[in-house]
N, C-alpha and C positions, 0 to 999 in steps of 0.2 A: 879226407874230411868231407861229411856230406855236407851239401850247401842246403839252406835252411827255407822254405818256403811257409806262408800263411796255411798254403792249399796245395796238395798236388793229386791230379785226374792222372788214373790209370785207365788210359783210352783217349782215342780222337775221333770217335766215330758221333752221332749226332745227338747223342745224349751229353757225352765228354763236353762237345762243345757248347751247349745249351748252358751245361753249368756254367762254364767261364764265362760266356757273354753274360748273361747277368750277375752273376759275383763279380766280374768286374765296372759293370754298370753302376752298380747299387753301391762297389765299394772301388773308388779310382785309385788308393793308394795301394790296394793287395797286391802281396808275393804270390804270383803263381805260376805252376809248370804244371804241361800236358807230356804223359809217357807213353809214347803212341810206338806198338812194337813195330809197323808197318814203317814205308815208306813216306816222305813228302807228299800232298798230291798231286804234284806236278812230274811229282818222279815216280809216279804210281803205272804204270804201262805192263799188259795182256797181250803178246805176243799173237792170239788167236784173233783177238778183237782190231788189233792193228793189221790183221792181215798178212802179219810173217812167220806164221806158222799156221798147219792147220790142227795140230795134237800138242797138247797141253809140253812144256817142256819142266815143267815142273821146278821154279824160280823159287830161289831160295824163299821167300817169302809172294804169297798168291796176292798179285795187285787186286782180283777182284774182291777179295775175302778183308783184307787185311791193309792198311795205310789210311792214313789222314781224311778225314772225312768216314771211316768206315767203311762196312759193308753197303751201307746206303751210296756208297757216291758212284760207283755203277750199276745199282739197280734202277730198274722202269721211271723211281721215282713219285710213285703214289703216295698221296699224299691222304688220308683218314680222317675226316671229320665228323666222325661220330665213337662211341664207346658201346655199340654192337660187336664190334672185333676190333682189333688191331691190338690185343694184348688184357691186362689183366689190373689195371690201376683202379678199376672201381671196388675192385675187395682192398683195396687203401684208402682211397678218397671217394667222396660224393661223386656221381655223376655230375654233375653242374661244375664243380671246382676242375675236374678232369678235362671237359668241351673249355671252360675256361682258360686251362694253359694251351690247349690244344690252339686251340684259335690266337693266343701269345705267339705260340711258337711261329703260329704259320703268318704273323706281322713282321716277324724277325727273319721270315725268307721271304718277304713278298720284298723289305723294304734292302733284301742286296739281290734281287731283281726274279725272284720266280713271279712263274706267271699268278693271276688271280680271277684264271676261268676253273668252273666248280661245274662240276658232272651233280644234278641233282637223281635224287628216289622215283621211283615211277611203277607207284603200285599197280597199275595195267600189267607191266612183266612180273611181280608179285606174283598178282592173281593167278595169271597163267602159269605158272612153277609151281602157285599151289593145288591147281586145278591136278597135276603129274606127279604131286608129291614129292614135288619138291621144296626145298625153303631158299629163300633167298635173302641176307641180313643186304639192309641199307642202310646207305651213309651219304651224306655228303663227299665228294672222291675230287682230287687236283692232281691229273696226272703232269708234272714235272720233267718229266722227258731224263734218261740215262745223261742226255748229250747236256741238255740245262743244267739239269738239277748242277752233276757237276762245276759248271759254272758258276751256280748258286753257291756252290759249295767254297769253291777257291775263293770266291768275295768275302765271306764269312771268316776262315779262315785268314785272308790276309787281312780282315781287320783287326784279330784279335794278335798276331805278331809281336806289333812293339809294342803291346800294352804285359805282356808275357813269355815264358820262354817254354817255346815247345821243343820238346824233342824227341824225334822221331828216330824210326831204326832201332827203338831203344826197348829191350826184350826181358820184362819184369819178371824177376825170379821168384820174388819172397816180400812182403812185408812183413816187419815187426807191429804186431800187435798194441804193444804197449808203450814203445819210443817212436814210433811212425816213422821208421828210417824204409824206405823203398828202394832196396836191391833190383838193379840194371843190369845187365850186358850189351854195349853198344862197343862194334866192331872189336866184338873179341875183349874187351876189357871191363872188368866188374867194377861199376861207380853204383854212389845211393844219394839219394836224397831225403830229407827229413822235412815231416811237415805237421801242424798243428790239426791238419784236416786231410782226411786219405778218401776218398770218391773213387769205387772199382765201379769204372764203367767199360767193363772190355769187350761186349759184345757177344755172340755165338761164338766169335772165332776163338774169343778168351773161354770159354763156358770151362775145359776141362781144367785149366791152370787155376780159374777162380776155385770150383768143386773140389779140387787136392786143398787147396789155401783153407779153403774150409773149415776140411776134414782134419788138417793138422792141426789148428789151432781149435779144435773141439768144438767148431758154429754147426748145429743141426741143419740138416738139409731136407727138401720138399721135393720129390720124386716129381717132374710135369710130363704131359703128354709126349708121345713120339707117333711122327707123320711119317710113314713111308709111302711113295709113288712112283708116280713115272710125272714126264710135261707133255704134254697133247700138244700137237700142230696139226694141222689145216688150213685150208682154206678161209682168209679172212671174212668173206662173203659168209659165211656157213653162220657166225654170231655178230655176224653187224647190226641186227636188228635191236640188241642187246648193247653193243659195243657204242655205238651212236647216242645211246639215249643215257646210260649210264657212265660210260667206259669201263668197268670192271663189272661183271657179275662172278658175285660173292656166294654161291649155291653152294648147300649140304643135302644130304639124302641116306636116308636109313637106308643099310640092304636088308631086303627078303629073307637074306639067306642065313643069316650072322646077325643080324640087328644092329652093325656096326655103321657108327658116323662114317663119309667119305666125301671131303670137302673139294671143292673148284673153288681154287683163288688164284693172285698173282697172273692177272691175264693183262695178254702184252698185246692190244692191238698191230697189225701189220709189220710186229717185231722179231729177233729175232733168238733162238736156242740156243746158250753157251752154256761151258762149261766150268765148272771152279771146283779150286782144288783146298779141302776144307782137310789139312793137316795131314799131306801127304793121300788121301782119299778123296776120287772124283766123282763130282753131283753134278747135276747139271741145272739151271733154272734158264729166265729169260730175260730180255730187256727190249725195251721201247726206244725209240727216239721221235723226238716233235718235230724233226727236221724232214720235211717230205722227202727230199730226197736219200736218205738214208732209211726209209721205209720198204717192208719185202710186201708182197702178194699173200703172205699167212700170219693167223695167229697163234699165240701158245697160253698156254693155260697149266699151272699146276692143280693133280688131282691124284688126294693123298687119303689112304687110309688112316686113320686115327688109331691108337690103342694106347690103352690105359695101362701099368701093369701094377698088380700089386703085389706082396709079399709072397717069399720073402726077396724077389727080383730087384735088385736097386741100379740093374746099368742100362736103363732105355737107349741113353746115349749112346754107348758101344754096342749095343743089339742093331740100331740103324747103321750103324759107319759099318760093319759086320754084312749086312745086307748089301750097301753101296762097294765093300770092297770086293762081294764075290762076283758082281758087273764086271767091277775094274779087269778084275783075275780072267775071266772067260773072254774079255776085249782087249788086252793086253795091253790091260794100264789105260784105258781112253773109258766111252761111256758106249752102251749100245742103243741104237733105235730097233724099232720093228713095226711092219705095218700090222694093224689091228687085224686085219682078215686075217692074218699067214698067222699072229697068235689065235685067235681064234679056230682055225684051221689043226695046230696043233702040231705046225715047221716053223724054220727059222727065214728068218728074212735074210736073204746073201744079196751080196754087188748086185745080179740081173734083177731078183725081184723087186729092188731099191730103184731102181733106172726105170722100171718099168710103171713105178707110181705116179700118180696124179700130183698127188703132194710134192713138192719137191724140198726135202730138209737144209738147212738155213744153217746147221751144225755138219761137221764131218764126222758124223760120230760112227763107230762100225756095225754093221748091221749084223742080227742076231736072235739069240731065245728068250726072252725077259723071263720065261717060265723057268729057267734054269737058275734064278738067282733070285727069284722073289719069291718070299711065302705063298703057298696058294692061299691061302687068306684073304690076302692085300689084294693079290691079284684081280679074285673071283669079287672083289667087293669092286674094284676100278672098273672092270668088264660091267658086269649088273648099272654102274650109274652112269659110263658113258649110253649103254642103251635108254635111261633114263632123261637124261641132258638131250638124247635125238629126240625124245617128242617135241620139245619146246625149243628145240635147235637142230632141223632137218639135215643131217650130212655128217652131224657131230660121230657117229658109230660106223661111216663108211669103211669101205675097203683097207684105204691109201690113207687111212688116218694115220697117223705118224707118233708114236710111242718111245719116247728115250729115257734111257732108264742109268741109274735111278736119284729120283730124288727125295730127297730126305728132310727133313722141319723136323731139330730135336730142338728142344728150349730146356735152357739150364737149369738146374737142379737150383730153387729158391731156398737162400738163405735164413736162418729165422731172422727178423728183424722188427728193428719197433721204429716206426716212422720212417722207414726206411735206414737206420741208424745199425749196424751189425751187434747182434746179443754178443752182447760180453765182450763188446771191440768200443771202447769212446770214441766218438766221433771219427768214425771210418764206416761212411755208407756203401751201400750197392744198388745201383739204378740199371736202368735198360733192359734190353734182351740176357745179357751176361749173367745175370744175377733172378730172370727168370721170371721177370715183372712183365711186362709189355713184350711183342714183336710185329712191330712196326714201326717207321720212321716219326707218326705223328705222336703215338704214345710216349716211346723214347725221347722225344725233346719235350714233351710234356714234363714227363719225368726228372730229366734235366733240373728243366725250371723251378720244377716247385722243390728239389733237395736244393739248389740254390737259395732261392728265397728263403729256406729254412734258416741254414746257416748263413747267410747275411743277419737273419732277425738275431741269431744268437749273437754276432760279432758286435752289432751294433749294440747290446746291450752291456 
């Protein structure tokens, strides 16, 4: 017998929770449950990031990808105050209404204790990027810290507990379309639940489970870009001039060669390279912490080829995890670094020429050929725009710069939708990154908010 809820969120990552806290706000007597396939986040734990292992063991479910709070609750933690990037809400909403939840959201984490210092613009470093030809979007930036944010997170979290019933571990199969019964598997045994209101907020890690759901219940789908790269490390000194006055530079640059975008985002002051394991296939990215003493001597940066594809190609998604898994296959399951010169050079980087770098890597990741498993493509556009980043960032294209590979940014295949409401689905939206709206933490709770506020306006009438 399924038990019967007002509302129930598939996901607990920071959109999931955005809706609850305000549907529950705005409505104190609602029924609702969160179906978070992940773990607790207290039960959420990274073997590599603890320090008890140094190669991925591959856990039934990947604490950094997957559990309570989302993929946000071990990322750097940036926070996005502007509608320049961090996703796609302004082809929904006005700009103004978008910076409006934005700035909601981030009242709703300032007030369970993130901090409320704000990295401003600094068109001086504009200038200078545009002088190299480069672009650089700005924002308003709160970086949050891996180690906070979490914390921020677990407050959040336990305040929404006994106002609702989450349950976590819990591995959604199916929704009916038409009865909103939401098929489970938690510890091996098939439960549903049934609700007047179905919100798929599942996240990147959800993208392929939503994209099948989809496709069975006959919802058209919107093909979005696919990011292939590597993460740059170095020497923090090399972009502090940048990192001090902004904390994040947000830089893109056409290549010469290709005409193709190739973006620098995701920079992690004094942080450090890990790796996650996104559905059996290992990426790598990075994280911050504000706690001085768990700061390193480097930074990292993701810098990613862009490509569009069209017809009649409809699997971006598996073309990048395809790329990421022939890394895996040549590293034996882990990820690879290599120093820039030794690619350049046109060898691979082994154990001595690793030992022998300036850099010193932050990940254990095995050293090797990126040209053996990355399109030249991608590559030859990464090469071309780190020598472009060295004008306006002296060091950035050195020797010992430090390349692991690989990392990947697919964004989910968008559903059609009207107000975010799923075509041909009553009242079963799709918000966040999972559903190919936003990708980022501000967007995403953005997002949240205002399919909440929606449906409150509906209930209450």
């Amino acid at each position: 017998m399924s038990k019967k809820y007002d509302v129930a969120i598939i996901g607990g990552g920071i959109g999931g929770l955005m809706s609850a806290y305000r549907l529950l706000e705005k409505n104190p007597g609602l029924s609702l449950c969160i179906l978070e396939k992940g773990p607790a986040l207290t039960k959420r734990f990274c073997p590599i990031i603890a320090k008890k292992s140094d190669v991925c063991v591959s856990c039934p479910s990947c604490s950094i990808m997957e559990g309570m709070a989302g993929a946000g609750a071990f990322s750097d933690g940036k926070y996005v105050i502007s509608t320049e990037y961090g996703g796609w809400l302004t082809e929904f909403l006005s700009p103004e209404t978008v910076i409006r939840y934005i700035e909601e959201a981030d009242g709703i984490l300032v007030s369970f204790g993130a901090t409320t210092e704000r990295f401003q613009p600094d068109n001086e470093l504009k200038k200078l990027c545009i002088m190299h030809d480069l672009h650089m979007n700005q924002a308003q930036v709160k970086h949050l810290g891996t180690d906070s944010n979490f914390e921020t997170m677990r407050k959040l979290i336990q305040s929404l507990e006994p106002k609702c019933e989450i349950i976590s571990e819990a591995c959604v199969t199916d929704v009916n379309k038409d009865s909103h019964q939401v098929f489970y598997i938690k510890k091996g045994i098939e439960k549903s639940v049934t609700a007047d209101t179905v919100i798929f907020a599942v996240g990147r890690a959800g993208n392929d489970f939503f994209s099948k759901w989809c496709l069975r219940n006959s919802v058209p789908l919107q093909n979005k870009q696919v990011d292939v790269g590597v993460r740059v490390e170095l020497p923090a000194m090399v972009w502090e001039d940048f990192s001090k006055k902004i904390y994040e530079p947000k830089i893109w640059y056409r290549s010469k060669r290709y005409g193709d975008i190739t973006r620098m985002f995701c920079f992690n002051e004094r942080g450090n390279v890990v790796m996650e394991n996104a559905n059996g296939v290992m990426t790598v990215n990075g994280h911050a912490y504000r706690d001085e003493a768990r700061k390193t001597e480097n930074s990292n940066f993701a810098l990613l080829s862009t490509t569009n594809f069209t017809q009649p190609f409809k699997a971006p998604v598996e073309y990048a995890r395809q790329v990421a898994y022939l890394a895996n296959l040549i590293s034996g399951g882990s990820v690879l670094v290599q120093r820039l010169g030794d690619l350049i050079n046109g060898r691979r980087t082994d154990e001595k020429r690793l030992r022998a770098s300036t850099t010193r890597p932050t990940l254990n990741a095995v050293p090797g050929d990126l040209s053996l498993c990355m399109p030249k493509r991608q590559l030859d556009n990464i090469i071309e725009t780190l020598y472009a980043l060295n004008e306006i960032a002296p060091g950035t294209s050195n020797h010992d710069t430090l390349l692991y590979g690989v990392e990947c940014k697919y964004y989910s295949a968008r559903p059609k939708c009207e107000d975010f409401e799923i075509d041909g689905c009553k009242d079963i939206y799709a918000i966040g990154d999972g559903a190919g709206v936003t990708r980022s933490l501000s967007q995403a709770a953005a997002n949240g908010l205002y399919v909440a506020d929606k449906i409150s306006g509906r209930l209450l009438k």
